[in-house]
Backbone as CSV, one residue per row, in Angstrom:
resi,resn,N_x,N_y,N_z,CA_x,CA_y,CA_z,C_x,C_y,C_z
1,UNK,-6.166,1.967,76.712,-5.665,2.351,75.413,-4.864,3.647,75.584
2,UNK,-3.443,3.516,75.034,-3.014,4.567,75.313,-3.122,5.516,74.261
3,UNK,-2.395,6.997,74.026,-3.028,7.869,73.209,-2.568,7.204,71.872
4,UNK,-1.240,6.857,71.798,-0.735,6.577,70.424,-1.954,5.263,69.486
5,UNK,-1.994,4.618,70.687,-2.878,3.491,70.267,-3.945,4.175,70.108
6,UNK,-4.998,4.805,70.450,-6.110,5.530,69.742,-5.853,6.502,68.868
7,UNK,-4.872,6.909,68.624,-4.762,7.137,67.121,-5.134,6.818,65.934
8,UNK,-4.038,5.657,66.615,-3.888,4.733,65.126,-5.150,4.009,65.261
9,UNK,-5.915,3.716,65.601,-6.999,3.356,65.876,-7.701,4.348,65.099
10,UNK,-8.018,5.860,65.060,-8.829,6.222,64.672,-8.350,6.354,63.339
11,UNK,-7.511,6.448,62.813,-6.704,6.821,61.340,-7.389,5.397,60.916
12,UNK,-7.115,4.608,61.358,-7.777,3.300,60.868,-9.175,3.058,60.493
13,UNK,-9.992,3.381,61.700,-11.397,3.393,61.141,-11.700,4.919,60.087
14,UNK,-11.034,5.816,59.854,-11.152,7.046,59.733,-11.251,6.476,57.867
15,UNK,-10.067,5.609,57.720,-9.632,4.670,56.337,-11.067,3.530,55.644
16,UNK,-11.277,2.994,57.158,-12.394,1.732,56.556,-13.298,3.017,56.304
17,UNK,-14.154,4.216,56.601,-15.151,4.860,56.428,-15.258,5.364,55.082
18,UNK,-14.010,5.621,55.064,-13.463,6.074,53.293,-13.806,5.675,52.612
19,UNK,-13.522,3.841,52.673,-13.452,3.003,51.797,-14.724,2.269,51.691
20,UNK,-15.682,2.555,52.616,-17.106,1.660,52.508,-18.061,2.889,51.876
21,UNK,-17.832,4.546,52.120,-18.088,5.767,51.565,-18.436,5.580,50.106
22,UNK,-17.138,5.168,50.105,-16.728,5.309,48.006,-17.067,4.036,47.154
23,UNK,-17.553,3.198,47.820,-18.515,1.857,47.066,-19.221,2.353,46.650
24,UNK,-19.683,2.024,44.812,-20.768,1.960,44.231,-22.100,1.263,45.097
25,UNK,-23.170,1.962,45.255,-24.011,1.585,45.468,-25.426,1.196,44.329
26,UNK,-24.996,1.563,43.175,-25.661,0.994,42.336,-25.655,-0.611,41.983
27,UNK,-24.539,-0.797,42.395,-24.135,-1.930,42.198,-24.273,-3.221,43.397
28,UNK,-25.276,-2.383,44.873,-25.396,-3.576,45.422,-27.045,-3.686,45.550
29,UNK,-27.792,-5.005,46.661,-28.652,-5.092,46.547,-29.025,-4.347,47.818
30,UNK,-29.931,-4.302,48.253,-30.692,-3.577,49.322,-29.904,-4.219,50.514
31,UNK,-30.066,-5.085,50.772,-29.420,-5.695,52.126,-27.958,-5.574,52.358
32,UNK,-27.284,-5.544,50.894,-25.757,-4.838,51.154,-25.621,-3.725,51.822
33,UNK,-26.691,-2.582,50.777,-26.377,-1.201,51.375,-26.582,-1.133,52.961
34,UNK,-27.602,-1.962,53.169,-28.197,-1.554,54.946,-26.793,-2.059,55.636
35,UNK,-26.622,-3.376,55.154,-25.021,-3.779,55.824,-24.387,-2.699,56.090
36,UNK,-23.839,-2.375,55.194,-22.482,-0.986,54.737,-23.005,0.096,55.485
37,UNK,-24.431,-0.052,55.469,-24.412,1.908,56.305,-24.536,1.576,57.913
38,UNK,-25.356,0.453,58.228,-24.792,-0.574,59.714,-23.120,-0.181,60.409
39,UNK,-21.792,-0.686,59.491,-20.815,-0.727,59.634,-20.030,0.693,59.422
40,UNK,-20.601,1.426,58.533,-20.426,3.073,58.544,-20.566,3.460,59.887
41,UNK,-21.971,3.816,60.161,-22.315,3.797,61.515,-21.956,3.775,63.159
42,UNK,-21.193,2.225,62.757,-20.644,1.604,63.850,-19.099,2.353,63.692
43,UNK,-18.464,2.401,62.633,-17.490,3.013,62.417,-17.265,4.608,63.028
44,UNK,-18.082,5.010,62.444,-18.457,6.595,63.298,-18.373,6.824,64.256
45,UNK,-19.327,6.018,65.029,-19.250,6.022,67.057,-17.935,5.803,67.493
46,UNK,-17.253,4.760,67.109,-15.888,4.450,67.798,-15.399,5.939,67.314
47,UNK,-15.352,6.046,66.306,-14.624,7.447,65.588,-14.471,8.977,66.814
48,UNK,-15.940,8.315,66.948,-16.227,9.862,67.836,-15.842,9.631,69.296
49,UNK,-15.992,8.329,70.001,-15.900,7.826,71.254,-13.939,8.263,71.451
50,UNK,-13.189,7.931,70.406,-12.357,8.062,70.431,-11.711,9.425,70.876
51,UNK,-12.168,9.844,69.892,-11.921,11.426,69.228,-12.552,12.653,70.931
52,UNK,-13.954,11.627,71.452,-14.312,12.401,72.871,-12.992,12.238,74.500
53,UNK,-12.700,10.754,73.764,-11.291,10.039,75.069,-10.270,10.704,74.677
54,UNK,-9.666,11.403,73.445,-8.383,12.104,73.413,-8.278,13.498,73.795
55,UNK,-9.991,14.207,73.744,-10.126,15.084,74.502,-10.144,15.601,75.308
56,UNK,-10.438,14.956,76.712,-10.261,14.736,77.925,-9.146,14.448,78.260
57,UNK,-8.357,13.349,77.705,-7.175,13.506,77.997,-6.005,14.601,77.632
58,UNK,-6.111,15.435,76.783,-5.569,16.342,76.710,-5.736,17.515,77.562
């Protein structure tokens, strides 16, 4: 992956985190939320895995 491509890569998941963030959670059932904070989660690590590979490379 080159740098440009982990960028946009992270701007991307940086977007889905936003957007699973700002869901009403009143509005789901228990097994949604665990979903959503699962995929938060998973979202994060790449976030950071990323964010640790552009470091090094710089």
């Amino acid at each position: 992956m080159d740098k440009q491509e982990a960028l946009s890569n992270l701007k991307q998941y940086e977007s889905e985190i936003n957007k699973y963030q700002s869901l009403s959670r009143g509005l789901m059932t228990r097994e949604e939320m665990i979903v959503i904070d699962r995929k938060i989660s998973q979202l994060k690590e790449r976030t950071k895995a990323i964010r640790s590979m552009l470091s090094v490379e710089t």
